[in-house]
NUDO-684133 format. One line per field, with one value per residue (C-alpha): z, y, x; residue in one letter. Coordinates in Angstrom, 3 decimals. Layout:
N
c3 [Z|...]
c2 [Y|...]
c1 [X|...]
code [a|...]
//
This chain:
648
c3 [69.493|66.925|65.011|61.152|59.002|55.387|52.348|53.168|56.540|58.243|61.291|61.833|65.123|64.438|66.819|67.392|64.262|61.829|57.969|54.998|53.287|56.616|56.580|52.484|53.771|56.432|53.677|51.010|49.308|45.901|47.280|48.908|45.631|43.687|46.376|45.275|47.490|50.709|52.492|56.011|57.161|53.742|54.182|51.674|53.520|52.399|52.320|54.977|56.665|61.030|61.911|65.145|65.718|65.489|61.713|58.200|55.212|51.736|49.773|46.320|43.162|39.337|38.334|40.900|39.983|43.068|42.322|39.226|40.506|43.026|40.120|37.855|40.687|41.597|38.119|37.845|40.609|38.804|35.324|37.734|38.921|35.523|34.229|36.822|36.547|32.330|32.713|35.689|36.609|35.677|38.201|39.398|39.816|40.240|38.696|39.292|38.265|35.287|33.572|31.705|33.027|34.394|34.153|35.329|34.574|34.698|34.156|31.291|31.537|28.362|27.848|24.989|25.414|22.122|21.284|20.233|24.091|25.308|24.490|26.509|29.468|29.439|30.015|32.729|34.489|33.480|35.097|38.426|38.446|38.310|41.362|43.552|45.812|48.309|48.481|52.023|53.030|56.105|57.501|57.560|59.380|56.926|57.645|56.305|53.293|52.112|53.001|50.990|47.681|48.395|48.349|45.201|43.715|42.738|43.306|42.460|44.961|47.274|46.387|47.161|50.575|51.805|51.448|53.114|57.379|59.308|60.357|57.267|55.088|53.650|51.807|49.711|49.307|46.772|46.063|45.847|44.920|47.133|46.194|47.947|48.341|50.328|49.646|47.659|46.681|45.053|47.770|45.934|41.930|41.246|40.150|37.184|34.619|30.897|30.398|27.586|27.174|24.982|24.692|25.467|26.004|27.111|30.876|32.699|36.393|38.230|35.109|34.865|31.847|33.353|34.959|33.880|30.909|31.724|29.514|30.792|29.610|29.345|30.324|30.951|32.882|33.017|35.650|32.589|28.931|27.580|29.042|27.306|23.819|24.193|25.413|22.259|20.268|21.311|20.957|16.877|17.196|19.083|16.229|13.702|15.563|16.137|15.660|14.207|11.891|11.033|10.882|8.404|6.269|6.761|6.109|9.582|10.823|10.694|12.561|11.147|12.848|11.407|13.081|16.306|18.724|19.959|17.593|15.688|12.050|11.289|7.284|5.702|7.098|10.265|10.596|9.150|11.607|14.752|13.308|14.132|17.028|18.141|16.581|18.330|21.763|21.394|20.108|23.606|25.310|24.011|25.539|28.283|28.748|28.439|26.732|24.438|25.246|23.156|25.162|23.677|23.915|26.441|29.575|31.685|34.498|37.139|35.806|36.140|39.539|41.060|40.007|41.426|38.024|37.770|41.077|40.080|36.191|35.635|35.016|32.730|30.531|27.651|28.797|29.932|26.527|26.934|25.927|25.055|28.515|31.078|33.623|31.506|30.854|29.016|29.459|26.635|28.294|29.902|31.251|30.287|33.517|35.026|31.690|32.608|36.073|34.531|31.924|35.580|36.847|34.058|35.635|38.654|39.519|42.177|42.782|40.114|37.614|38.569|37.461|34.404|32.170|30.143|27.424|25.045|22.841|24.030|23.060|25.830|25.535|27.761|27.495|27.783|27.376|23.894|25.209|26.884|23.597|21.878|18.835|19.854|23.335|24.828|23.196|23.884|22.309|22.712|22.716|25.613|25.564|28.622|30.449|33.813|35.720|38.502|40.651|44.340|46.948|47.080|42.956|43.235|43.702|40.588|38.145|39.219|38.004|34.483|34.010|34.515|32.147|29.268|29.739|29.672|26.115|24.736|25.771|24.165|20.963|20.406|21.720|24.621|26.573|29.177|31.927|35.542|37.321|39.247|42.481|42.658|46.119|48.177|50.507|54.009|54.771|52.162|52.810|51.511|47.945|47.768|48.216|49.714|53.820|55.036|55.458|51.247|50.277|52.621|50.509|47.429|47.874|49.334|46.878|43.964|46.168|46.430|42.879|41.639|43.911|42.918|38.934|39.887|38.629|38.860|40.446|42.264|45.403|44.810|47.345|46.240|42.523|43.015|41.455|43.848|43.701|44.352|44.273|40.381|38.956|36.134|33.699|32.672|29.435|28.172|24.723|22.180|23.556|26.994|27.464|29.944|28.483|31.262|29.049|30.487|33.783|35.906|38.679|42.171|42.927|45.993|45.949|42.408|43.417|46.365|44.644|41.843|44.294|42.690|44.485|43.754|45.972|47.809|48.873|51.825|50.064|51.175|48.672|48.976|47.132|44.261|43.806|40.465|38.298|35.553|33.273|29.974|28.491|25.625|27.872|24.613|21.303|20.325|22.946|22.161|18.616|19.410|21.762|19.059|16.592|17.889|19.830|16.106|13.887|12.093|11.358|13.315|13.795|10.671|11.240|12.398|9.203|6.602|3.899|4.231|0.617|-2.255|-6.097|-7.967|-11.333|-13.727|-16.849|-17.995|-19.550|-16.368|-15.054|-15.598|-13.680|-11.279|-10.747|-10.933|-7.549|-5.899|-6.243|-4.873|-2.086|-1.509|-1.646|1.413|3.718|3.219|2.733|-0.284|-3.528|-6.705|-8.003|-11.087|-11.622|-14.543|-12.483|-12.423|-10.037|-7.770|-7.796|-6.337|-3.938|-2.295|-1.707|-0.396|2.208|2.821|3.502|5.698|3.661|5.132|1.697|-1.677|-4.371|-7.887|-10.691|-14.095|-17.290|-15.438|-12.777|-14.901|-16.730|-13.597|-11.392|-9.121|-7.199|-6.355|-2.428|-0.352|3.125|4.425|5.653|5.216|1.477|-1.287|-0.150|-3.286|-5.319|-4.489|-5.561|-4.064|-1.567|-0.484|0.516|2.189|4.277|5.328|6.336|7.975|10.300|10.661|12.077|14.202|16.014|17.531|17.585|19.974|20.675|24.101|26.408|29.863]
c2 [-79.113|-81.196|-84.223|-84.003|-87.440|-86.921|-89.364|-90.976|-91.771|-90.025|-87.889|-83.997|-81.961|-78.360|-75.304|-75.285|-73.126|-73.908|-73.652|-76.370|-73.972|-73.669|-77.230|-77.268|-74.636|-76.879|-79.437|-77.004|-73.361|-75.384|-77.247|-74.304|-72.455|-74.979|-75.909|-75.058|-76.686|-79.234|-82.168|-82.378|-85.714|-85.965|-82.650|-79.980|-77.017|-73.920|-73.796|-70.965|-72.657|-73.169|-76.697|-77.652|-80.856|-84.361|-85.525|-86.620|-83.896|-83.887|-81.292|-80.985|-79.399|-78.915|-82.646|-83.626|-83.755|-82.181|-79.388|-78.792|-79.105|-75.940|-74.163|-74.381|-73.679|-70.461|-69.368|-69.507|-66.938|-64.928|-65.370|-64.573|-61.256|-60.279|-60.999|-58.786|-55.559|-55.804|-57.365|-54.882|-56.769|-60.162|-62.917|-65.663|-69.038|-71.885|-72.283|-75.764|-77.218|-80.100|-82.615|-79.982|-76.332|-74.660|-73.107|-70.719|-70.150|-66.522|-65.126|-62.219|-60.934|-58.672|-58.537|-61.075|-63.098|-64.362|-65.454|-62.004|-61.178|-63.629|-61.256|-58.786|-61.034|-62.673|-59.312|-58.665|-62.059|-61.586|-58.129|-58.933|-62.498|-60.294|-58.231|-61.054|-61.270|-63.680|-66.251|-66.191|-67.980|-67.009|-68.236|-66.657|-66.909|-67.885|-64.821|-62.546|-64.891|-64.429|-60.603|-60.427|-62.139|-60.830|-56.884|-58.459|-59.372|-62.733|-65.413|-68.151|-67.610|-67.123|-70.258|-72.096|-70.520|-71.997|-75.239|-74.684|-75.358|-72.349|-73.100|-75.087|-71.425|-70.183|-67.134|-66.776|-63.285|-61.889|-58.465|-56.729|-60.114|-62.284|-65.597|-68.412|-71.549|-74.622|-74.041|-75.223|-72.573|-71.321|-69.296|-66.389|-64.741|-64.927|-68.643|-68.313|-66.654|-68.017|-68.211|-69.047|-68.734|-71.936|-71.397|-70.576|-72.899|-72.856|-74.102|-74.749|-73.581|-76.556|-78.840|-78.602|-77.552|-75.677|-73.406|-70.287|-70.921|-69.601|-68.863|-71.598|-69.600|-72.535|-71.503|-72.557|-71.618|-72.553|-71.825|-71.271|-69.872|-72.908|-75.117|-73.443|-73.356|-77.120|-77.767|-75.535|-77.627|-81.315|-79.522|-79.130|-82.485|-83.995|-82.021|-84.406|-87.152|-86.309|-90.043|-87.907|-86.604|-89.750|-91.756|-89.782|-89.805|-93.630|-94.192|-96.275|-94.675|-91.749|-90.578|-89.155|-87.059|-89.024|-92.196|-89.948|-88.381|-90.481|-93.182|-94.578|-96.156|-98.134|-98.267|-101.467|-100.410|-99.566|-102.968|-105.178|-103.979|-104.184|-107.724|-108.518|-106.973|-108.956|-112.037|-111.114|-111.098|-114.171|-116.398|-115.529|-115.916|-119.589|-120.297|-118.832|-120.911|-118.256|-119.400|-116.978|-116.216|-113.499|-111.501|-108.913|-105.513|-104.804|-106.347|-105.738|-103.245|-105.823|-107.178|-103.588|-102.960|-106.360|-105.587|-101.883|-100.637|-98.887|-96.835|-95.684|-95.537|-94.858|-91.411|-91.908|-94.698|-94.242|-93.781|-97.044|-98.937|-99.096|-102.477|-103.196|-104.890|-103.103|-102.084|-104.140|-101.975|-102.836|-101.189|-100.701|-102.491|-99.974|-103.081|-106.920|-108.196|-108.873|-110.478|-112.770|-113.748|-114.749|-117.273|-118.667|-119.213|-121.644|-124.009|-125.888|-125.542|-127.156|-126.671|-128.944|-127.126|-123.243|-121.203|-120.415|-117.692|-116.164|-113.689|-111.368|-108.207|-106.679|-103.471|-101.335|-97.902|-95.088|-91.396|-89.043|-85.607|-84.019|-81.512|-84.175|-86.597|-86.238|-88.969|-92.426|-91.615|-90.494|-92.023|-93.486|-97.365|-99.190|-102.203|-103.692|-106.622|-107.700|-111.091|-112.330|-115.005|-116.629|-118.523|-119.918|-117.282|-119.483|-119.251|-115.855|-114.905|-117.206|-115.995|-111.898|-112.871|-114.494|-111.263|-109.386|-111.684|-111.610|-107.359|-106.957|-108.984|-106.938|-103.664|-105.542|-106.506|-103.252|-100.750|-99.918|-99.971|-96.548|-97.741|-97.062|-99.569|-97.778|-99.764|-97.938|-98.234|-97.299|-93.934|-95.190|-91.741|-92.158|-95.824|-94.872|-94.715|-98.376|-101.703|-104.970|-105.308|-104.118|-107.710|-108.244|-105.154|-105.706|-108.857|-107.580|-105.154|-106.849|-109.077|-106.734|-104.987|-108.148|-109.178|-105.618|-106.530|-110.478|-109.005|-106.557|-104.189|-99.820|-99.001|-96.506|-96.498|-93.870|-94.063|-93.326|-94.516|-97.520|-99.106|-98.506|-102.473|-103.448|-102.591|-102.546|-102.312|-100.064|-99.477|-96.206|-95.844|-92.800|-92.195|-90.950|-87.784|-88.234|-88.010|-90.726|-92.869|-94.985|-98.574|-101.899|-102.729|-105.730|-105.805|-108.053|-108.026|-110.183|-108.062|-108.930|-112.756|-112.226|-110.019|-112.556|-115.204|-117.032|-120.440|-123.421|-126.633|-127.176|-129.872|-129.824|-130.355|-127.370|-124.225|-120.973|-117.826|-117.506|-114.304|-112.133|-110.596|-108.042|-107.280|-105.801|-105.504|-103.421|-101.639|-100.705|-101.491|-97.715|-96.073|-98.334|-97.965|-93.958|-94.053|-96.552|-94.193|-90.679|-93.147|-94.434|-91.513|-94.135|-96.341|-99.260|-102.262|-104.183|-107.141|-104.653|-102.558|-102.180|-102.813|-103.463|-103.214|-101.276|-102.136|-99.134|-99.988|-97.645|-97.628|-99.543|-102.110|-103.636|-104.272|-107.812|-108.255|-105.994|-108.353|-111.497|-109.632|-109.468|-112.582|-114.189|-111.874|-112.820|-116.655|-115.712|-113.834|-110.442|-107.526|-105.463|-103.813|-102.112|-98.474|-98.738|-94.956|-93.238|-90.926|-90.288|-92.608|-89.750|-89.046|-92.479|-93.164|-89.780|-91.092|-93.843|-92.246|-90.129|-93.206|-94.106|-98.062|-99.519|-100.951|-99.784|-102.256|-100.513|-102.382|-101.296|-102.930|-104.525|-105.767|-107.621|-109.441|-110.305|-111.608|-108.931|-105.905|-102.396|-101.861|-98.584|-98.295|-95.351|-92.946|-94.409|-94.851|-97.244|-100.925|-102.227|-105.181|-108.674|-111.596|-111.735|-114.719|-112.431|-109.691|-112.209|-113.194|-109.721|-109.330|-112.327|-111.046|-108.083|-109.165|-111.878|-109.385|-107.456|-109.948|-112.688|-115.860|-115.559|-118.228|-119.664]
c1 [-72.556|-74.490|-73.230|-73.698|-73.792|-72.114|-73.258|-70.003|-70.540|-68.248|-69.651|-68.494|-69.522|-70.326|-71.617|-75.763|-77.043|-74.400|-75.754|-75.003|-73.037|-70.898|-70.545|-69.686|-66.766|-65.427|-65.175|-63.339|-63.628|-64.290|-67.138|-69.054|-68.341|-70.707|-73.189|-76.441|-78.845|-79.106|-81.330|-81.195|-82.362|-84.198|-85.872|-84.937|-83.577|-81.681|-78.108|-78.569|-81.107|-79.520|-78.898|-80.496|-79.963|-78.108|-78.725|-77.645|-76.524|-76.697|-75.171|-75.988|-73.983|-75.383|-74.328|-76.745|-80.503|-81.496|-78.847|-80.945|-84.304|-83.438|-81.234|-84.600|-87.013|-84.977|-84.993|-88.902|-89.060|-86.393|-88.705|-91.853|-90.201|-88.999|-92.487|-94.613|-91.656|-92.769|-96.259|-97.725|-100.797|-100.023|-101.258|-98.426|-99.857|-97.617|-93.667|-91.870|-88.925|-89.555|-87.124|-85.476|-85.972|-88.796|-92.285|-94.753|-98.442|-99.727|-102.893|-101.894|-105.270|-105.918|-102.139|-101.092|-97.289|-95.602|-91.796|-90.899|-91.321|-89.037|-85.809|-86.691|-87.742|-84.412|-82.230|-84.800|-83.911|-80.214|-80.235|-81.937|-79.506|-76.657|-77.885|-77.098|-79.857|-80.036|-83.312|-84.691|-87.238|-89.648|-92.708|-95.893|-99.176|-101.921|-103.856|-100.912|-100.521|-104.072|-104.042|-100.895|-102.616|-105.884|-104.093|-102.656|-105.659|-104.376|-107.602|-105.080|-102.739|-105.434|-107.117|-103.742|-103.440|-107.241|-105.885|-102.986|-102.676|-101.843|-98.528|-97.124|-96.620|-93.603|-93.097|-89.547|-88.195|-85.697|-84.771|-88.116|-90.324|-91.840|-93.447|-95.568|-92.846|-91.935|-88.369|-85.229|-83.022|-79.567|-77.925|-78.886|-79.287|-75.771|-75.208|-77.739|-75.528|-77.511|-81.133|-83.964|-87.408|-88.698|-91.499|-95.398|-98.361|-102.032|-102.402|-105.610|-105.373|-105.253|-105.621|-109.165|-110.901|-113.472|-111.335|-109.511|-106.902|-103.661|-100.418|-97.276|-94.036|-90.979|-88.010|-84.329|-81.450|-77.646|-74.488|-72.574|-73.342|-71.223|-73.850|-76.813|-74.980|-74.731|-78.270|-79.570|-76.720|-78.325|-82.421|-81.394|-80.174|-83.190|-85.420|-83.577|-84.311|-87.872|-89.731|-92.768|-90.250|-88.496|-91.482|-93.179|-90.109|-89.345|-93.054|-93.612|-96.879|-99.217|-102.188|-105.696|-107.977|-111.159|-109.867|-109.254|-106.363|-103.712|-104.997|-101.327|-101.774|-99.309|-98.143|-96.775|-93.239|-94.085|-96.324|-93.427|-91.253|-93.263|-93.736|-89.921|-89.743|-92.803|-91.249|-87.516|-89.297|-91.720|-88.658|-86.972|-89.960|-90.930|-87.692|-87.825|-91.142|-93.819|-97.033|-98.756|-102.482|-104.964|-107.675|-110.316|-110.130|-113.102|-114.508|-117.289|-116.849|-116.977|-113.671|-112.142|-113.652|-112.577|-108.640|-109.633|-108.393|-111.326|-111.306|-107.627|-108.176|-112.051|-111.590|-108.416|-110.691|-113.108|-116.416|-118.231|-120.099|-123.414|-125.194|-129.452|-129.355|-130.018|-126.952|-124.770|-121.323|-118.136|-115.154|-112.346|-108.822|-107.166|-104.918|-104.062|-103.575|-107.512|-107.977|-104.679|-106.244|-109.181|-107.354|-105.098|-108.570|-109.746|-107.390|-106.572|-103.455|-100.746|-97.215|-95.976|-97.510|-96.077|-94.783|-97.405|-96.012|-98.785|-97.768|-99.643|-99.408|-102.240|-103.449|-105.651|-106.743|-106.727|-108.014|-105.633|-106.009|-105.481|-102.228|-100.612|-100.978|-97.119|-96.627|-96.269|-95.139|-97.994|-101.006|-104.496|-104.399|-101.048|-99.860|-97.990|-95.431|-97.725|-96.450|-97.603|-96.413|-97.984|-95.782|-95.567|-93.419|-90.252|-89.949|-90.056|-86.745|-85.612|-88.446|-87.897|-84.020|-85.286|-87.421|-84.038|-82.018|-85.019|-85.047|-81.290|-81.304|-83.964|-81.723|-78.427|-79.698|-81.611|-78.308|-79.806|-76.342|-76.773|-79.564|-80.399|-82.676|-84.830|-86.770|-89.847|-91.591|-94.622|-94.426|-94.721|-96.384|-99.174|-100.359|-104.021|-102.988|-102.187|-103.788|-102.617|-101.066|-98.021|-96.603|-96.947|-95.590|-92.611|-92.007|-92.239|-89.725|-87.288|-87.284|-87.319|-84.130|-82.179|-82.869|-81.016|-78.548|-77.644|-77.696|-75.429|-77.593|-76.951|-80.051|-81.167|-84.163|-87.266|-90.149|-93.596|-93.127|-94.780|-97.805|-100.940|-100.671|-97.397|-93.397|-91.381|-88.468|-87.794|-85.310|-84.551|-82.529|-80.350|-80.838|-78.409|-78.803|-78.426|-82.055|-83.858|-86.786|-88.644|-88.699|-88.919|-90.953|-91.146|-93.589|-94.374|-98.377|-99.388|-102.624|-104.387|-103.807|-106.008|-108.747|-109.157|-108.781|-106.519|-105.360|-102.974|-103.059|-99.028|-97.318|-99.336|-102.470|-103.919|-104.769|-102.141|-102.217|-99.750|-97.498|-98.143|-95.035|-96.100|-93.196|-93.093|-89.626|-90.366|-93.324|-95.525|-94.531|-95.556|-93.162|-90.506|-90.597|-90.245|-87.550|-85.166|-86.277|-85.103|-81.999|-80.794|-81.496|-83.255|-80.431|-81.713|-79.753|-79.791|-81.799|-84.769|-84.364|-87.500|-85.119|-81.497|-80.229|-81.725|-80.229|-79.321|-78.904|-77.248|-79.738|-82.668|-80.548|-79.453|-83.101|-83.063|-79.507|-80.911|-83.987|-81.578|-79.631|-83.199|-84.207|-80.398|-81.019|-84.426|-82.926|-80.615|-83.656|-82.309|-84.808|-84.031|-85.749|-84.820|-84.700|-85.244|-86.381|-85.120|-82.866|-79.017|-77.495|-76.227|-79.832|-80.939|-78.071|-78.767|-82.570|-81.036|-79.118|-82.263|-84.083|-81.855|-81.338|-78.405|-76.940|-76.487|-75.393|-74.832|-75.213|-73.966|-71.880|-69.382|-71.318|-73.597|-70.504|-68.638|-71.824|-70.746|-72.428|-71.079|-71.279|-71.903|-72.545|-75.118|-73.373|-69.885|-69.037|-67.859|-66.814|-65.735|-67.134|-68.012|-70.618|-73.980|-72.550|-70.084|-72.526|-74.774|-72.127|-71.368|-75.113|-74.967|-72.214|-73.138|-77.079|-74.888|-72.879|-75.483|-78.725|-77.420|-79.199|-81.059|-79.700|-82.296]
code [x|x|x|x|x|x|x|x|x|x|x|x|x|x|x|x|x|x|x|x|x|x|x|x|x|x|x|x|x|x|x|x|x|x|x|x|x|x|x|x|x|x|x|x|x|x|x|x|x|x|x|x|x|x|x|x|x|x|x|x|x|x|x|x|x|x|x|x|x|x|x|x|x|x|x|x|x|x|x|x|x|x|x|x|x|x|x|x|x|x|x|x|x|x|x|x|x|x|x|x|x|x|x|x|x|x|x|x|x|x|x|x|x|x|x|x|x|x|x|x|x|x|x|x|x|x|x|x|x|x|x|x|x|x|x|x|x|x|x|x|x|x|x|x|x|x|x|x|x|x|x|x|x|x|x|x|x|x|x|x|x|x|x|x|x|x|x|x|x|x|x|x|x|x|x|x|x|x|x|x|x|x|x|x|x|x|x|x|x|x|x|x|x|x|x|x|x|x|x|x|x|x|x|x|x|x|x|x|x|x|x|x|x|x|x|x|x|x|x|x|x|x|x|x|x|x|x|x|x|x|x|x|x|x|x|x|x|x|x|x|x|x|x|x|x|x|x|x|x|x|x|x|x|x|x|x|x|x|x|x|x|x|x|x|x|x|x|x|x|x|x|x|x|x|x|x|x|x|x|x|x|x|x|x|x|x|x|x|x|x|x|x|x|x|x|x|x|x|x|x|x|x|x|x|x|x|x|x|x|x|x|x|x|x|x|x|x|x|x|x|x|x|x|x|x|x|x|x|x|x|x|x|x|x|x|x|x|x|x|x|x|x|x|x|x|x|x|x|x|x|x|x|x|x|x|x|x|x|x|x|x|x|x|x|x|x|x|x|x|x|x|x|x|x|x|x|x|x|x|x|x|x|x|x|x|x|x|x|x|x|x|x|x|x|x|x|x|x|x|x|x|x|x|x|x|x|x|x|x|x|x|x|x|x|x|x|x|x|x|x|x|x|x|x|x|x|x|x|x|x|x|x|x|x|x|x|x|x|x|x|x|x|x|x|x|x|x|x|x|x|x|x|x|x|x|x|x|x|x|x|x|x|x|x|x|x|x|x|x|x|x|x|x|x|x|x|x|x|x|x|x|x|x|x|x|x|x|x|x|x|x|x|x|x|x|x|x|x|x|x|x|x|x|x|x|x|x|x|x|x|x|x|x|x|x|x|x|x|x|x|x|x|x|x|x|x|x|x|x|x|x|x|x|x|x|x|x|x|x|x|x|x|x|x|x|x|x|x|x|x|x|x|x|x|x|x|x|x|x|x|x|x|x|x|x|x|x|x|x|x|x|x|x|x|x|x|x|x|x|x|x|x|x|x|x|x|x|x|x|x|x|x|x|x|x|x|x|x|x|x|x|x|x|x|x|x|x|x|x|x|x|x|x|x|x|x|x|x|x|x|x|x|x|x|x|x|x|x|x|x|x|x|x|x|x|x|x|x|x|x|x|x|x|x|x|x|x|x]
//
């Protein structure tokens, strides 16, 4: 007999050999009816795979992540069978599960691939689902592998299998395909009952641009057609919501190609409102005690290779800038933080005078690659809402929790309600890709841990996420949508400290190390700004708004009344202008609403005599009439209700 471990403790002894979808049975029918895929003492294993020995299970369903990574990775080798019965020749490279769906990049060779083919490929998938074949997996020797491609004529499987250790290799089989896998699978075709191609892509193999270019064919795949209508439902949606879209229509920013990729402008509205977010988040920060410092936008290598930003990053950076002196090199900031040593190490520091809190909005730069550049979420110069604090190892604890406190009001004010906190740390099996001793890291996480804990934060442990310099925290935030945005970090660095050697004199008189906390609540101004955009539609919380009343006025003749309104709203800080276009006034209050402008005050005859304005709400309607003071007031409580006061 072996003893299985369930997620909820309890302990079950089954026969030698016994499968997770056994154990799902022993459980209930209903369970083992939705059990897609398993862990077996955190190794993913088939839900036929035999049990051996003593150990803990995991069984997953569709509402579980996992569940959906396996769903999606069985459907790309249900997408990669359909595509070799129609495409005879085609070469299979690699097909994982991503975020949402699947992939696969295949050499077409002469054969072309375009949206019109994706109807056809989806019956083919759809008929071999409905054969319900069963996904087995079976090891093979790596001789047979690479005879198997090589008969195949498929370099790129080949290529994978030389790098592979005789021993570790696992072929999957169903029905009559057969694919090169580590595992993960539905119990078999059955389960995926609606698919979708999304669409098709250039790919290099391997990600490098001198190899072969591949075509990546997107697809998706449901355990219901209900779910796939809604998914298709909330993409039109998201296409609303688009922050390209919106921010071309609000006028926010633009890009140009003579300025270069991945290079934002930002237009007068766009500027003006990164302004008050700027000014939201230093007016918590001054009293929250941060001091705000202002750093150029290169350095010399040396700084770069000191933090070792330049061993991880150098390849992901501009291109050193040359200088008339010989060996002298600059880089563009692909990070704030060496800068931020350097200003700690002006000083001389002792206990009494920690923690110091320097802030900045510092832009850096970094080159990504032109297909993975996507608006203002993936682009080469931001600006981070950088902050480091340097602080002795017993404040730790206190100033991790004030990072929490300051992030949480960000999220508050700006609607941000839906988060998981996610404690990203380093993999114990892969020490090499990090820096700093075991004994550091240990702290660091721990404290990061019991910091989630004492805020009673919903967070949730991933290994191998963390910085090669230390342990974080981040918060990821579901949009709108239900989509998950990766926003505000906080970070615990022993290992900078000691590579800048950075020193403060103690109680004992003697000179210690301080500890390092990155954290960037907004985590770039550019990203942030596109996640609140696509998250609101647009209609940002008032007291972020461009403009939060326009003035309609019904003819020329109530211009000056019009201008009268402005200036009493100018007189009580609120941001508004007038249309005074020669239009109908249907005509203007429907560019209104189009633009999104939270207030509309019509002016007219009446309005003029009474001292009164004509209110209407975007998107809800008429409010009546009332004076100026009585629409300031609303304002007022309106910005009140959602922009708190940040209390240390």
């Amino acid at each position: 007999m072996i003893k299985i471990t369930l997620p909820d403790g309890s302990i079950k002894e089954f026969e030698n050999g016994t499968t997770p979808m056994e154990v799902a049975k022993s459980i209930s029918e209903g369970l083992a009816r939705n059990v897609i895929s398993a862990k077996f003492n955190n190794t993913v294993v088939e839900t036929s795979t035999p049990l051996n020995t003593d150990g803990s299970l995991t069984l997953y369903t569709w509402n579980d992540a996992e569940g959906k990574k396996a769903f999606w990775h069985s459907s790309s080798h249900v997408m990669a069978q359909a595509i070799q019965d129609l495409y005879p020749g085609a070469k299979l490279t690699i097909g994982p599960a991503i975020e949402n769906g699947f992939y696969y990049d295949v050499d077409f060779g002469d054969q072309k691939i375009s949206e019109n083919d994706f109807k056809k490929i989806e019956d083919r998938m759809l008929e071999i689902s409905r054969g319900k074949h069963d996904f087995q997996m079976r090891e093979v020797s790596k001789q047979e592998a690479l005879d198997f491609y090589k008969k195949e004529n498929n370099p790129f499987k080949v290529e994978l299998i030389e790098n592979l250790e005789d021993g570790t290799i696992t072929f999957c089989d169903h029905d009559t395909f057969t694919d090169l896998c580590r595992g993960g699978h539905l119990p078999n075709t059955s389960v995926i009952k609606a698919v979708k191609l999304m669409s098709v892509a250039g790919a290099y193999w391997r990600g490098n641009e001198k190899n072969p270019q591949l075509t990546r064919v997107y697809g998706i795949s449901f355990p219901k057609q209900k779910d796939l209508k809604e998914y298709l439902e909330m993409l039109e949606e998201a296409k609303k919501r688009d922050h390209r879209k919106l921010g071309r229509e609000l006028e926010l920013f633009t890009f140009s190609q003579k300025v270069g990729q991945g290079l934002p402008l930002w237009l007068p509205k766009g500027a003006a409102l990164r302004e008050r977010l700027e000014n939201f988040l230093k007016k918590a920060q001054k009293k929250a005690g941060y001091e705000m410092v202002v750093t150029p936008h290169i350095g010399q290598k040396e700084l770069y290779v000191t933090s070792g930003h330049y061993a991880k990053y150098g390849e992901d950076s501009f291109q050193p800038i040359k200088t008339p002196n010989e060996g002298e090199e600059f880089l563009l900031k692909p990070m704030n933080c060496p800068h931020h040593c350097e200003i700690y190490n002006h000083g001389h520091w002792s206990y009494k005078d920690l923690p110091k809190r320097f802030a900045e909005f510092g832009t850096v730069y970094r080159y990504e690659q032109s297909g993975e550049l996507h608006g203002l979420t993936r682009v080469r110069g931001f600006t981070q809402d950088d902050a480091h604090i340097f602080c002795t190892p017993d404040q730790l604890d206190s100033e991790f929790k004030k990072v929490i406190d300051l992030t949480l009001y960000v999220f508050s004010s700006l609607g941000f309600e839906d988060f998981t906190a996610q404690v990203s740390l380093r993999d114990p099996e892969n020490k090499e890709k990090y820096i700093g001793s075991d004994e550091n890291w240990d702290k660091a996480e721990n404290a990061i841990i019991n910091a989630a804990k004492e805020k009673g934060l919903n967070y949730i442990v991933e290994t191998g996420e963390a910085a090669f310099y230390g342990p974080k925290l981040d918060f990821m935030v579901k949009d709108a949508l239900g989509r998950q945005w990766q926003l505000g970090t906080i970070q615990v660095d022993y290992n900078l400290p000691e590579r800048f050697d950075l020193t403060y004199k103690g109680s004992d008189n003697e000179m210690h190390r301080p500890v390092m906390i990155h954290r960037a609540p907004f985590g770039s101004m550019e990203r942030f700004v596109a996640v609140l955009l696509e998250n609101t539609g647009g209609n940002f919380p008032l007291w972020l708004m461009p403009e939060q009343a326009i003035i309609l006025s019904l003819s020329e003749k109530y211009e000056k009344y019009s201008q009268k309104v402005l200036n009493s709203l100018e007189n009580h800080e609120i941001r508004a202008l007038v249309d005074n276009r020669n239009e109908t006034i249907g005509k203007k209050i429907r560019g209104a609403e189009v633009s999104k402008i939270p207030y509309m005050l019509i002016v007219g005859e009446q309005e003029a005599e009474n001292g009164t304005v004509s209110v209407r709400k975007h998107g809800e309607g008429d409010l009546g009439s009332m004076t100026v003071e009585e629409f300031a007031q609303l304002i007022k409580e309106e910005v009140n209700s959602t922009l708190k006061t940040f209390e240390v």
